[in-house]
C-alpha positions in Angstrom: -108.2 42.3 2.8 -107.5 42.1 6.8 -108.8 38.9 6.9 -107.0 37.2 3.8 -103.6 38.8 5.6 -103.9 37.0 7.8 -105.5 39.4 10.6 -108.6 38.1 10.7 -112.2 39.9 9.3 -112.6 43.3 11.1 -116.6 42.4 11.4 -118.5 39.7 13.1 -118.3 36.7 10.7 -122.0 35.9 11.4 -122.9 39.4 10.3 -120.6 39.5 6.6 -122.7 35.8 6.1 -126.0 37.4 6.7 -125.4 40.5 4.8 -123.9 38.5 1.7 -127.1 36.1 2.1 -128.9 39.0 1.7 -127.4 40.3 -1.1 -127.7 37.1 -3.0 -131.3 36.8 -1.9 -132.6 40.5 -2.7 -129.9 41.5 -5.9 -129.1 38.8 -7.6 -131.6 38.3 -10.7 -131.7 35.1 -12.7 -133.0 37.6 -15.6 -133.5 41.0 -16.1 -136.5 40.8 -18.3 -139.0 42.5 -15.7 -136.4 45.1 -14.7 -135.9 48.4 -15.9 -132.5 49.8 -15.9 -133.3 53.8 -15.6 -129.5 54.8 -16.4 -126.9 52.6 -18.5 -127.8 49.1 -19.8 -124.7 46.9 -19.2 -126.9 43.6 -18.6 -130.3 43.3 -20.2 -133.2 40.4 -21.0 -132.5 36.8 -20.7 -129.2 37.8 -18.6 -128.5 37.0 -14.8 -126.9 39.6 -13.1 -126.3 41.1 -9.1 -128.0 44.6 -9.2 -126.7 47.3 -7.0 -129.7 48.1 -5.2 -133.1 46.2 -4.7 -136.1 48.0 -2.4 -137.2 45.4 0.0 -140.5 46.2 -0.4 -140.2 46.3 -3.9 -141.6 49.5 -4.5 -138.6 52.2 -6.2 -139.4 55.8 -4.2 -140.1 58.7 -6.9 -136.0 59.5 -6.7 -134.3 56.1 -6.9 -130.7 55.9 -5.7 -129.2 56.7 -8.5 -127.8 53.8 -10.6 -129.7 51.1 -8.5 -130.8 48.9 -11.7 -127.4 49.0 -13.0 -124.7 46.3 -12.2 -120.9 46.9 -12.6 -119.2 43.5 -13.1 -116.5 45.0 -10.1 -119.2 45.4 -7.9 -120.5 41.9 -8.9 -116.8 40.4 -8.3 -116.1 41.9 -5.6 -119.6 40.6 -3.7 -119.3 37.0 -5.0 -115.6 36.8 -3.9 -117.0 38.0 -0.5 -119.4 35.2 -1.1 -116.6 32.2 -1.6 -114.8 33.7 1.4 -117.6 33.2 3.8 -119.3 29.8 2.7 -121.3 30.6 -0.3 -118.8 29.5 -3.1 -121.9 27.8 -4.9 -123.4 31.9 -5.3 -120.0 33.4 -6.1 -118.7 30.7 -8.7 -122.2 31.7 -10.1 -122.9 35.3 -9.8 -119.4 34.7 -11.6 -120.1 32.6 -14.6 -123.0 35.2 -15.0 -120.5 37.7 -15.6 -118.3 35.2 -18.1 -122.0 34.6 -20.3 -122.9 37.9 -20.4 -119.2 38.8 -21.7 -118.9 35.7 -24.3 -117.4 36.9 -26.8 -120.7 37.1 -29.4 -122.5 39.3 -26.7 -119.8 41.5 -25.5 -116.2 41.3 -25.7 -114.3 40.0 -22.5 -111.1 41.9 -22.9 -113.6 45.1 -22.3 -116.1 44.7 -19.1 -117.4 48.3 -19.6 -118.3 49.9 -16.5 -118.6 53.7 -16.1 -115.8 54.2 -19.4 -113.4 52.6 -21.4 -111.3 49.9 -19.3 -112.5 50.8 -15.9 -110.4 49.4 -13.2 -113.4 48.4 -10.8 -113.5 44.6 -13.2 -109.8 44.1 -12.3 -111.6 42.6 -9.3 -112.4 39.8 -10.9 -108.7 38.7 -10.6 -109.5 37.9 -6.9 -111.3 35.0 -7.4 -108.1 32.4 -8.7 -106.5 32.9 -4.9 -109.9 33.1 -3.0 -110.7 29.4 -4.5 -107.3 28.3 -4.2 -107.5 28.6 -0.3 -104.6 31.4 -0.3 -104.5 33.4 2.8 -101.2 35.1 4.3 -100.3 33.8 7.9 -99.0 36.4 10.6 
């Protein structure tokens, strides 16, 4: 938000890139077939999706952090806006348009992007996307 008003971003812009390139490289999954979501299924099977939490080794501990197969489409926003802002708008638009297929209409309905209840705020994020492409930004 600092940085889109215009104050610049608080963190070292090489650091947000390699975090976000991370993210991308370790969470997002182009299907979920081979994972098992231990908690809430809100993406399953032939669906791409940006998990919350991947082990780098690839090896879950015996307690998982909780929800860590799960993905919350305001999480998913929130990340791939992150991702347009700092020079990865290819990931973002698509991390995006996962989002959009999984809620088509026939699969699940995309007035409703069901998180944790019944119209949880957390997708609202998605609204963040239409000024981030449009190149707004608020000049001090």
């Amino acid at each position: 938000m600092a940085d889109l008003a215009g104050l610049g971003p608080l963190l070292n812009v090489s650091n947000i890139r390699k975090s976000l390139e991370s993210i991308y490289r370790r969470n997002y999954k182009r299907h979920l077939s081979p994972y098992a979501s231990v908690e809430r299924t809100f993406a399953l099977n032939d669906e791409a999706s940006l998990v919350l939490c991947e082990y780098p080794e690839g090896e879950r501990p015996k307690v998982p952090l909780r929800y860590h197969s799960e993905n919350f489409t305001g999480s998913e926003y929130a990340a791939a806006i992150l991702m347009m802002r700092y020079g990865m708008a290819k990931e973002g638009v698509e991390c995006i348009a996962n989002i959009r297929r999984r809620f088509d209409g026939e699969r699940r309905n995309p007035y409703h992007e069901i998180e944790w209840g019944r119209h949880y705020a957390r997708a609202m994020a998605s609204w963040g996307a239409i000024p981030m492409l449009s190149g707004f930004s608020i000049t001090v």
